[in-house]
BALOBA-1460 file (C-alpha; in Angstrom, 3 decimals):
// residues 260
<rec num="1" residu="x" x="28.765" y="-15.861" z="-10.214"/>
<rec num="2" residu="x" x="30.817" y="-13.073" z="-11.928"/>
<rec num="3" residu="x" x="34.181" y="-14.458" z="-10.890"/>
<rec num="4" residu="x" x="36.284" y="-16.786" z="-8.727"/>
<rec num="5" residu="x" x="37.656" y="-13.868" z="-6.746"/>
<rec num="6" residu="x" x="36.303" y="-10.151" z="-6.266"/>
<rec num="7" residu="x" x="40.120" y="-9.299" z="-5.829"/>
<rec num="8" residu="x" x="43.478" y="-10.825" z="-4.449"/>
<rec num="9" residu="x" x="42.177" y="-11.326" z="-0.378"/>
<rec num="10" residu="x" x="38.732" y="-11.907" z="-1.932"/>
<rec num="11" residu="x" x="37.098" y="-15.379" z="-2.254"/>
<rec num="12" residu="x" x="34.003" y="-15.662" z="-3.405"/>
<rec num="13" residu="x" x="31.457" y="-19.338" z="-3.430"/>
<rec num="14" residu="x" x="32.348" y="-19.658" z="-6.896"/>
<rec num="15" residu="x" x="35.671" y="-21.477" z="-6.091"/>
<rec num="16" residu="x" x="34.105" y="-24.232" z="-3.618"/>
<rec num="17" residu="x" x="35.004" y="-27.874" z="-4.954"/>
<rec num="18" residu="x" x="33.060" y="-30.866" z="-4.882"/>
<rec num="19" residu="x" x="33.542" y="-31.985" z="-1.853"/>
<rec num="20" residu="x" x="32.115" y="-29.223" z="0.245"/>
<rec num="21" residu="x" x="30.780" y="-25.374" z="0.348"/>
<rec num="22" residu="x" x="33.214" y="-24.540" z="2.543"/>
<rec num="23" residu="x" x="36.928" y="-25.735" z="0.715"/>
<rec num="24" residu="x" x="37.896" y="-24.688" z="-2.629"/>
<rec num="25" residu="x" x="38.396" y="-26.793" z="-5.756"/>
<rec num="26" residu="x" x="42.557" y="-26.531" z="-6.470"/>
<rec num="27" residu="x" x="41.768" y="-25.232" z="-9.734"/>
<rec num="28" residu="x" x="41.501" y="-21.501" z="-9.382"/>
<rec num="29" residu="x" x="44.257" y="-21.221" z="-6.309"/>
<rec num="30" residu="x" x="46.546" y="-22.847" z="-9.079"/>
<rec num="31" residu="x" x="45.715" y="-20.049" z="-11.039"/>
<rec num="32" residu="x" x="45.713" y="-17.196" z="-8.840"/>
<rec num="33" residu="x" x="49.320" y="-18.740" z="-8.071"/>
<rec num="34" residu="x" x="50.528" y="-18.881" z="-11.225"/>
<rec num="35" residu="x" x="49.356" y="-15.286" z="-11.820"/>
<rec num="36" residu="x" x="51.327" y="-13.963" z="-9.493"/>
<rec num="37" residu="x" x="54.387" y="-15.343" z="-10.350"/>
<rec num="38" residu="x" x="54.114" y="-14.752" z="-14.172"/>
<rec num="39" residu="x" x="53.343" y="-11.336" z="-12.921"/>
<rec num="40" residu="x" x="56.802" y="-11.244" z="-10.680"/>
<rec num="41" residu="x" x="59.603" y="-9.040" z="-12.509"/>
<rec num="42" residu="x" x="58.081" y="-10.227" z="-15.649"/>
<rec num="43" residu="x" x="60.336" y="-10.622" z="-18.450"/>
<rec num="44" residu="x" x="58.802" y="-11.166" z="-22.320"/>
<rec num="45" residu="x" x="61.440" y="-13.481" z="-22.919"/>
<rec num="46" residu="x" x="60.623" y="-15.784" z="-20.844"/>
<rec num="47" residu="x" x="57.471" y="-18.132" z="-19.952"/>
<rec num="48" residu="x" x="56.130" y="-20.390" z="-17.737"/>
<rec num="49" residu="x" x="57.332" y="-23.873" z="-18.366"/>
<rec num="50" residu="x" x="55.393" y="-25.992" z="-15.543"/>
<rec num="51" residu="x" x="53.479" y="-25.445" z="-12.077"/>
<rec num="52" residu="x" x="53.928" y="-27.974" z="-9.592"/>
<rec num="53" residu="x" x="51.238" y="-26.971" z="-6.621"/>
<rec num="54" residu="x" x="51.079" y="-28.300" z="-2.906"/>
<rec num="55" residu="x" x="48.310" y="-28.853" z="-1.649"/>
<rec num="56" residu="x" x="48.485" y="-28.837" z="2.259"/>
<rec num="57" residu="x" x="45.301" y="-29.823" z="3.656"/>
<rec num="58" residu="x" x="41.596" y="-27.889" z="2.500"/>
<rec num="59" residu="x" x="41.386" y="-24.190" z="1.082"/>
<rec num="60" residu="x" x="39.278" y="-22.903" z="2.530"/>
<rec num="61" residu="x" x="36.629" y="-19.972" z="1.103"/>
<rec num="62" residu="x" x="38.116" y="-17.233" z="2.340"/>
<rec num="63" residu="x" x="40.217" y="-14.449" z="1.917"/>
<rec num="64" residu="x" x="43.591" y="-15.603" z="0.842"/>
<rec num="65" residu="x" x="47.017" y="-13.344" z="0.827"/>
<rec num="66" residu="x" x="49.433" y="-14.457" z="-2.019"/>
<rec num="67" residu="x" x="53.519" y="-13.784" z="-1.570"/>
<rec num="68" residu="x" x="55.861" y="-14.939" z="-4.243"/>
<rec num="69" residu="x" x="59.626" y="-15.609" z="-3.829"/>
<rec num="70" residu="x" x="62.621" y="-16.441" z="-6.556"/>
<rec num="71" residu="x" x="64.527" y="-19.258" z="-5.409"/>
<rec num="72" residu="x" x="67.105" y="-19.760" z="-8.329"/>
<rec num="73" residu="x" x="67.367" y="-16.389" z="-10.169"/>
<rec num="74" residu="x" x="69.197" y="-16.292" z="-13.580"/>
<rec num="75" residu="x" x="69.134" y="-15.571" z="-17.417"/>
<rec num="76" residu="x" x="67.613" y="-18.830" z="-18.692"/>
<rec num="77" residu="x" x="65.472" y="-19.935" z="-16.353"/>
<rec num="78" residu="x" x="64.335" y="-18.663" z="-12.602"/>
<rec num="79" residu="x" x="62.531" y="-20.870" z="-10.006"/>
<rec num="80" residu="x" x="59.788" y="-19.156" z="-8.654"/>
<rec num="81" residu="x" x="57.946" y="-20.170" z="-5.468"/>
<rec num="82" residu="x" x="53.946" y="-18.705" z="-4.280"/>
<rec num="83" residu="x" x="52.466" y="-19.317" z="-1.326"/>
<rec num="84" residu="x" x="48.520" y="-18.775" z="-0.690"/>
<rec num="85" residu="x" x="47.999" y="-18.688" z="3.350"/>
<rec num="86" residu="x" x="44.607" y="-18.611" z="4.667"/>
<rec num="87" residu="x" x="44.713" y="-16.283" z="8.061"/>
<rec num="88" residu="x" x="48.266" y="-16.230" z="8.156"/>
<rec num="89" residu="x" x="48.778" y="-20.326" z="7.635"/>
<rec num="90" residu="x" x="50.172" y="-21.631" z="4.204"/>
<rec num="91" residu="x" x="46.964" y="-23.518" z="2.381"/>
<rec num="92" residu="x" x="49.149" y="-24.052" z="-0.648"/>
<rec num="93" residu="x" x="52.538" y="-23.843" z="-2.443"/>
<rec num="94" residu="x" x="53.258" y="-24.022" z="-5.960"/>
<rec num="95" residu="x" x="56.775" y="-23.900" z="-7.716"/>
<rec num="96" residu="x" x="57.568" y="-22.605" z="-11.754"/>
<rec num="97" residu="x" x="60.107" y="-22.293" z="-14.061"/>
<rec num="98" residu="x" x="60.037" y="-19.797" z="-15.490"/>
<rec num="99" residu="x" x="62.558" y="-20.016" z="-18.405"/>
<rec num="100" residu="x" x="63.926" y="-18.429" z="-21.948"/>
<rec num="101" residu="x" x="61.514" y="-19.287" z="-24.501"/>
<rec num="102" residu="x" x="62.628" y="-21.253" z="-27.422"/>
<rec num="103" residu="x" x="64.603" y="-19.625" z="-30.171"/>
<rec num="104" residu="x" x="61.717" y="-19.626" z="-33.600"/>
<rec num="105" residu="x" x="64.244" y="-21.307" z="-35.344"/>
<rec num="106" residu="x" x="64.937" y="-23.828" z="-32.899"/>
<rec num="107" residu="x" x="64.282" y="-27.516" z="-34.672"/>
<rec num="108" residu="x" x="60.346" y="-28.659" z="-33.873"/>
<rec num="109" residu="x" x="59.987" y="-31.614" z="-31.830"/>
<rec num="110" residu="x" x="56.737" y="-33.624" z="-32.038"/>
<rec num="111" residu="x" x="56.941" y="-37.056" z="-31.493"/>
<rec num="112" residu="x" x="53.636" y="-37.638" z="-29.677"/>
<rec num="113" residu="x" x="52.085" y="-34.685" z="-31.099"/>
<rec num="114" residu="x" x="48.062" y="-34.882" z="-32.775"/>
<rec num="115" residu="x" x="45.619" y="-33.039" z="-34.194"/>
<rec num="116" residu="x" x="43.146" y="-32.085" z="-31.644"/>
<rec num="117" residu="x" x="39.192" y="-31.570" z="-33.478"/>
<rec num="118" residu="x" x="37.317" y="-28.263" z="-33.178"/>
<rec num="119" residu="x" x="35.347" y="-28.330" z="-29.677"/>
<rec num="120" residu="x" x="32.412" y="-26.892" z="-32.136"/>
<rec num="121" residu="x" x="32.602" y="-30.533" z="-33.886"/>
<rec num="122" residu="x" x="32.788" y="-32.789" z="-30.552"/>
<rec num="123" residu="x" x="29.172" y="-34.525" z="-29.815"/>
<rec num="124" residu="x" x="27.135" y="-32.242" z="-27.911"/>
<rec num="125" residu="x" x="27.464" y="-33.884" z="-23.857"/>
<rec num="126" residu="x" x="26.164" y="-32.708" z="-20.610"/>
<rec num="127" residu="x" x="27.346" y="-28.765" z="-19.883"/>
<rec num="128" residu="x" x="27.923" y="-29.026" z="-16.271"/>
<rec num="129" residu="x" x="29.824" y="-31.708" z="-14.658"/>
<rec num="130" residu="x" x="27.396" y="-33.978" z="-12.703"/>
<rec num="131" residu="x" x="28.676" y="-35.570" z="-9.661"/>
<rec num="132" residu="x" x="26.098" y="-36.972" z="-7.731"/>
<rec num="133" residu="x" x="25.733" y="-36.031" z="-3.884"/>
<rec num="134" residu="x" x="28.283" y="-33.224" z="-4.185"/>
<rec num="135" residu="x" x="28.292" y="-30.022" z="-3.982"/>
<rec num="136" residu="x" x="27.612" y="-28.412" z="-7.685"/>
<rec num="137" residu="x" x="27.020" y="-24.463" z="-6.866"/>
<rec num="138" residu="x" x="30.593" y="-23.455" z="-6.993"/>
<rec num="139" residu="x" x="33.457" y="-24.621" z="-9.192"/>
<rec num="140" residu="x" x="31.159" y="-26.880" z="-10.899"/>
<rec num="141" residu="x" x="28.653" y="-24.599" z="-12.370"/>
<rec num="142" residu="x" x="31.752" y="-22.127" z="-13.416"/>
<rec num="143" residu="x" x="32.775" y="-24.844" z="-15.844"/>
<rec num="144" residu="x" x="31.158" y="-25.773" z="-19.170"/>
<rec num="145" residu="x" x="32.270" y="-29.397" z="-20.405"/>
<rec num="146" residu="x" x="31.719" y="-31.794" z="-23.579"/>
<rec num="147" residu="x" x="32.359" y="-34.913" z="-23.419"/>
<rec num="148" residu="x" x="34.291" y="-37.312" z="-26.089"/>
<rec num="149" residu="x" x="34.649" y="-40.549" z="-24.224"/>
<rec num="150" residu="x" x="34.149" y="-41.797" z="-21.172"/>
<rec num="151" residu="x" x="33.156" y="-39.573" z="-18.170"/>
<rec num="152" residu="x" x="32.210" y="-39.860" z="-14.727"/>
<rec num="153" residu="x" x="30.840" y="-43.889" z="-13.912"/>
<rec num="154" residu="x" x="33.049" y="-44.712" z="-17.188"/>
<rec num="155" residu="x" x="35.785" y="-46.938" z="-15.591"/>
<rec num="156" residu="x" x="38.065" y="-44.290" z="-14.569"/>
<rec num="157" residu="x" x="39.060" y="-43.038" z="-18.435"/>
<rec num="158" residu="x" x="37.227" y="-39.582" z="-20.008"/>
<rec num="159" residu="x" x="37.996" y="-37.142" z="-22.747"/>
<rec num="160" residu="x" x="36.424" y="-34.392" z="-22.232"/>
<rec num="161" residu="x" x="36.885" y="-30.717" z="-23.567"/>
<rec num="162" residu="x" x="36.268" y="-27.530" z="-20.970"/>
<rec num="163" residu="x" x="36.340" y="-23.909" z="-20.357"/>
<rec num="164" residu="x" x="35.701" y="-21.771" z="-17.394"/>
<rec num="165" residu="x" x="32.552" y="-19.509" z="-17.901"/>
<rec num="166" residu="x" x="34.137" y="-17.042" z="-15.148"/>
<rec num="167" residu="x" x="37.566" y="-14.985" z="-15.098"/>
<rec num="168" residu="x" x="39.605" y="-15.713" z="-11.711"/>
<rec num="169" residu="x" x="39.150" y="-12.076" z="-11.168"/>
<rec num="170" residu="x" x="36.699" y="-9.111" z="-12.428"/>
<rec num="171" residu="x" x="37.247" y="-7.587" z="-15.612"/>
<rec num="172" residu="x" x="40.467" y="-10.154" z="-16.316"/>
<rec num="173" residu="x" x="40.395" y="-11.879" z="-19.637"/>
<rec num="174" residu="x" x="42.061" y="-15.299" z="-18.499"/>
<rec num="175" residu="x" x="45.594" y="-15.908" z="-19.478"/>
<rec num="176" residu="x" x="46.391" y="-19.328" z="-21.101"/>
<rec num="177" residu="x" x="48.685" y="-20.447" z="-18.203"/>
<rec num="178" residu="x" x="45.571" y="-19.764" z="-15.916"/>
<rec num="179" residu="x" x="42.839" y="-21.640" z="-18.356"/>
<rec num="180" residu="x" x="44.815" y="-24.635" z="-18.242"/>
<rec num="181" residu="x" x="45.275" y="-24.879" z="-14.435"/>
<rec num="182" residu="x" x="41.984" y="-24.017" z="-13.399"/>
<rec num="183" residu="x" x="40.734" y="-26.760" z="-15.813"/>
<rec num="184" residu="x" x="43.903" y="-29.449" z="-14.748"/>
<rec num="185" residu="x" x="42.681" y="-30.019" z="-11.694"/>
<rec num="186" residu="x" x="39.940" y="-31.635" z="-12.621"/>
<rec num="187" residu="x" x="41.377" y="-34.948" z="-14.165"/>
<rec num="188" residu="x" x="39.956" y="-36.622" z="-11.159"/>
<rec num="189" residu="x" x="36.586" y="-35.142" z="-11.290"/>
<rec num="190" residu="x" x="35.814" y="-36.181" z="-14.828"/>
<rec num="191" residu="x" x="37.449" y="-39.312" z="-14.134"/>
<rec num="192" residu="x" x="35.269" y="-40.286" z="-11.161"/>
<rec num="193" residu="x" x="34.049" y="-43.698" z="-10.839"/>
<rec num="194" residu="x" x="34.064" y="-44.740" z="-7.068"/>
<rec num="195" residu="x" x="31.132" y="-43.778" z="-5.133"/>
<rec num="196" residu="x" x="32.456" y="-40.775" z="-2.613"/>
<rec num="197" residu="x" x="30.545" y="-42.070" z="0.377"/>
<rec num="198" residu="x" x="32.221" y="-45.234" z="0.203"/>
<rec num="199" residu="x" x="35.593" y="-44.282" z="-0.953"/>
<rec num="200" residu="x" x="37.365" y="-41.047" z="-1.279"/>
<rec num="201" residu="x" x="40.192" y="-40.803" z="-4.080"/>
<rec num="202" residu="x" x="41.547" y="-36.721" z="-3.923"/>
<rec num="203" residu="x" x="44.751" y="-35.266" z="-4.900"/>
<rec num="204" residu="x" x="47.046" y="-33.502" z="-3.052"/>
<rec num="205" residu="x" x="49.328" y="-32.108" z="-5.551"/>
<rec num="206" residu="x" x="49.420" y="-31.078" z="-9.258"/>
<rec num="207" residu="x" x="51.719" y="-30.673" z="-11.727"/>
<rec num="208" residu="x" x="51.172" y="-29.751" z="-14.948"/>
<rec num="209" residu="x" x="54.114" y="-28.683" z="-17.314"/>
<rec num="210" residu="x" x="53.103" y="-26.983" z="-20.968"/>
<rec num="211" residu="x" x="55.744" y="-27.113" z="-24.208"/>
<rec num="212" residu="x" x="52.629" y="-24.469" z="-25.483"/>
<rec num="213" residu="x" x="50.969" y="-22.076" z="-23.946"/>
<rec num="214" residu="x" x="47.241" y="-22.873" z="-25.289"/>
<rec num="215" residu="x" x="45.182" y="-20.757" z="-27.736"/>
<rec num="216" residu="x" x="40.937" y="-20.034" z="-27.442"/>
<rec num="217" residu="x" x="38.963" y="-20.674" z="-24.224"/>
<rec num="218" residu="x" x="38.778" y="-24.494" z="-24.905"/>
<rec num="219" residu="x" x="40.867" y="-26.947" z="-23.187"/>
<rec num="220" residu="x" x="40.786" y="-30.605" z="-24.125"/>
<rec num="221" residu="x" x="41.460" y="-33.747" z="-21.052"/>
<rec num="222" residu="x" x="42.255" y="-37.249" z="-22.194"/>
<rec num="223" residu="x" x="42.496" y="-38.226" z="-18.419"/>
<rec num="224" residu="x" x="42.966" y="-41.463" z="-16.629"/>
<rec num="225" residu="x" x="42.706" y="-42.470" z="-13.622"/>
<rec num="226" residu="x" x="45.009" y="-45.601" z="-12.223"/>
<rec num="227" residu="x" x="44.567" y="-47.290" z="-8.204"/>
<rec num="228" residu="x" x="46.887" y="-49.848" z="-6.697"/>
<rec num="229" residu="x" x="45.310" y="-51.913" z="-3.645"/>
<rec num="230" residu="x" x="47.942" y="-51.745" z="-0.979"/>
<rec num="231" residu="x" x="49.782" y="-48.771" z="-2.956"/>
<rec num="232" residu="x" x="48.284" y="-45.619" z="-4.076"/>
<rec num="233" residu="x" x="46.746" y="-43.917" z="-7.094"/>
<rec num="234" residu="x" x="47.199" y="-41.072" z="-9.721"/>
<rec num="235" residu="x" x="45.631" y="-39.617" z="-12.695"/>
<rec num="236" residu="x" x="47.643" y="-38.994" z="-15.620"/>
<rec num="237" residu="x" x="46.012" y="-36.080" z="-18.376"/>
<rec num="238" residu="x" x="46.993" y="-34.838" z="-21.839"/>
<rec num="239" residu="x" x="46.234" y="-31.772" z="-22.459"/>
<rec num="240" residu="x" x="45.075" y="-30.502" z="-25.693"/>
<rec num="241" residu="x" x="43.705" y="-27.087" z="-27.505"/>
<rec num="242" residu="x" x="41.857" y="-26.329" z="-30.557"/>
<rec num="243" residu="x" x="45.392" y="-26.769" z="-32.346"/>
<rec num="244" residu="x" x="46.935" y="-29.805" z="-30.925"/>
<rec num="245" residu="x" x="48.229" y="-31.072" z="-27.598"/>
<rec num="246" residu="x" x="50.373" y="-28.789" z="-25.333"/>
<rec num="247" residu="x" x="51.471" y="-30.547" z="-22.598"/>
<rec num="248" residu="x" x="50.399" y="-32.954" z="-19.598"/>
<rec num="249" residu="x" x="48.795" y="-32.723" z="-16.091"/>
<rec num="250" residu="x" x="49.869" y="-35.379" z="-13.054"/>
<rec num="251" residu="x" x="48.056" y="-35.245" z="-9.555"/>
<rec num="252" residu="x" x="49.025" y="-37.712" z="-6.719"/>
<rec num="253" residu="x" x="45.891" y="-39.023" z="-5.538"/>
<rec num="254" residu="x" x="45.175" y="-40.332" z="-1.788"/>
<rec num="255" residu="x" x="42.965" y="-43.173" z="-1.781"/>
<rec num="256" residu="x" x="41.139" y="-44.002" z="1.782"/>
<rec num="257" residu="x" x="37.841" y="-45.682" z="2.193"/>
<rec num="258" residu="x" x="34.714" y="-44.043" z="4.008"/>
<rec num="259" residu="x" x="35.088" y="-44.762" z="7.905"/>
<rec num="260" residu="x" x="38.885" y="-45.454" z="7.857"/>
């Protein structure tokens, strides 16, 4: 398990989710999405502010072709569009700003803002996510977590810190923007408290905007997950480094029980 992709049309078993061998977890197509569009007409001056992804059915594992687009061009902020199509079919879609960065003397704004402890310091917890009756040879084992609070069976709350044990691609040291999507995705996973043969509760979108881009290999999740009878669900995540918190993760969850 070397990497989640050999190279750009190559998938590789390290990116199956959960829920089968065969799909990918939305963590590293978020990525690989964001990477190409920090990597289109890149500009130092500017920075990715959020990623909203589309998720339009299951990824499958296989080899995926990547095209990026500018919708809104412009000096202080571009909208950028990828799409990641599985034999010629859109799988995914994911939309950026990509806008000026902040002046260093613009005025600091940190209402909400805490300290976030070492990772080092947190309680040692269980290294690999452990979802019982589902698959754990792919994304899961590419992830190393420690939990703070809560956790899967916990009520539907967890704090957990993690960091991804694999690059997205070979010999590619992982860009923040990329550590904190492959990672994001996840809120639901750590979050898990229904049994998945009885009920399934998966998101179909993500968006996760960052006021920082984060520092170290460590992310922290303070995730929770919410569920209206007769409505629908989400799971709302802060998202933290070594430093403090940078910024927050939404996914819009579909909630259907087994048989329906």
């Amino acid at each position: 398990m070397g990497s989640f992709y050999r190279q750009l049309d190559e998938t590789l078993p390290s990116t199956a989710g959960p829920w089968s061998p065969h799909a990918q977890h939305a963590g590293p197509p978020a990525a690989l999405l964001a990477r190409a569009m920090v990597r289109h007409d890149p500009d130092p001056a500017t920075r990715l502010a959020d990623v909203r992804l589309d998720i339009l059915g299951p990824i499958p594992v296989a080899p995926v072709t990547v095209d990026v687009e500018v919708l809104r061009g412009g000096r202080s902020m571009q909208l950028l569009q990828a799409t990641a199509s599985v034999d010629g079919r859109p799988a995914a879609v994911a939309r950026a700003w990509r806008v000026r960065r902040a002046p260093e003397d613009f005025p600091r704004l940190a209402g909400w803002r805490g300290d976030a402890p070492d990772p080092v310091a947190e309680p040692d917890g269980q290294g690999r996510l452990d979802l019982p009756g589902m698959h754990a040879d792919g994304y899961i084992s590419a992830i190393e977590w420690r939990f703070v609070d809560g956790g899967v069976g916990a009520g539907g709350t967890a704090v957990a810190w993690g960091r991804q044990l694999i690059p997205l691609l070979p010999d590619e040291e992982p860009t923040p923007w990329e550590r904190a999507l492959v990672l994001a995705d996840s809120g639901g996973g750590i979050t898990m408290t229904l049994d998945p043969r009885r009920h399934t509760y998966i998101n179909c979108d993500l968006h996760v905007a960052l006021d920082r881009d984060p520092e170290g290999e460590w992310v922290r999740m303070s995730s929770q997950a919410l569920a209206t009878p007769g409505h629908g669900g989400t799971v709302h995540t802060g998202l933290a480094d070594v430093h403090g918190d940078i910024g927050i993760g939404l996914q819009t969850m579909v909630a259907i029980n087994a048989g329906a």
